[in-house]
N, C-alpha and C positions, 0 to 999 in steps of 0.2 A: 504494500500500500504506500507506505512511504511517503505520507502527504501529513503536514503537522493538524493539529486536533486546531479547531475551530475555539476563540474563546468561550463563546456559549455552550460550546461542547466541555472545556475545562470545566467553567463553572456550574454547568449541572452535574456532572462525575462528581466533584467536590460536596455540591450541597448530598447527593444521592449516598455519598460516607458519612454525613453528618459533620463534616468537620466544626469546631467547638472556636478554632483558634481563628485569630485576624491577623492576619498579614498586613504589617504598613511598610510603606517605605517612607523617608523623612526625605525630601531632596530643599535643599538650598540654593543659591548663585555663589559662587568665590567673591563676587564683589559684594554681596550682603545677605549672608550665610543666616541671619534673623530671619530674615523671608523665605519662610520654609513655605509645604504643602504635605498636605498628606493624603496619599493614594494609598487604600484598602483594596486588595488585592490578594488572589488563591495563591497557593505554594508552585512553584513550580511542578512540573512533570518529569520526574527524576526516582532514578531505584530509590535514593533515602526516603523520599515521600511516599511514595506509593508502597513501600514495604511498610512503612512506620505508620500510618494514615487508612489505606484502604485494603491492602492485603488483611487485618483482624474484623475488615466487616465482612468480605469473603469468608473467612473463619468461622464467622458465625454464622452463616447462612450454609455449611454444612460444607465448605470446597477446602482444596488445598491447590499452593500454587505452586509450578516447578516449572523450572527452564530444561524444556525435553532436547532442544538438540540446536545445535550451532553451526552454521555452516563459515564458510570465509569470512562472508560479506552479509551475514545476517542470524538474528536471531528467533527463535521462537519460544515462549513460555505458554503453558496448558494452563490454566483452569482445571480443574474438574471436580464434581463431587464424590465423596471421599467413597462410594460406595460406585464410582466409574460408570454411574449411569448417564451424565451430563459432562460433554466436553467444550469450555472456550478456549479459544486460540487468538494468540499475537503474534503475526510472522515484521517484521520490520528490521531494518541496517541499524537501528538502535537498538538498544536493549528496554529502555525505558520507556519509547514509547510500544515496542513489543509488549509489553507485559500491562501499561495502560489497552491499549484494543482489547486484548485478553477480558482485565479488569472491568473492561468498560461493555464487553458483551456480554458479562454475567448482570452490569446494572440495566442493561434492555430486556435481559429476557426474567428478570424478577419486575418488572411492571404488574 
């Protein structure tokens, strides 16, 4: 697939884990670092996050998550429930977002 996630696609994956935390980022100018802003914001799309975040909601909805096989130029990680009757799959050159598609097919098909 290989095409990055849509923001509304991030932020529904996100709200669909429940996430609890807020993400800000603080930015300023060098010329007047008082003048801040502040943008609320999901966590990136990265193994820490999605292992730390949304793999234990998986967990609880009865799957388990493994990285079944690696090729040169790409990875895949399974979904699946732990009684191997229900398989998701993330094929992608990333590992991260592999495993997000993955993730993010088990929050479509729990609708």
């Amino acid at each position: 697939m290989n095409k990055e996630p849509t923001a509304e696609q991030i932020k529904v994956f996100w709200e669909w884990v429940e996430l609890e935390h807020n993400w800000v980022n603080y930015k300023g100018c060098s010329r007047c670092p008082a003048h801040t802003y502040i943008q609320v914001c999901t966590p990136p799309i990265d193994l820490n996050n999605l292992f730390k975040y949304a793999a234990p909601k998986v967990f609880e909805l009865g799957y388990r998550v493994k990285m079944e096989s690696i090729c040169e130029s790409s990875f895949q990680f399974v979904v699946s429930k732990l009684d191997e009757s229900i398989y998701h799959y993330g094929h992608e050159i990333d590992p991260a977002l592999a495993l997000f598609r993955a993730l993010d097919e088990v929050r479509e098909a729990s609708k």
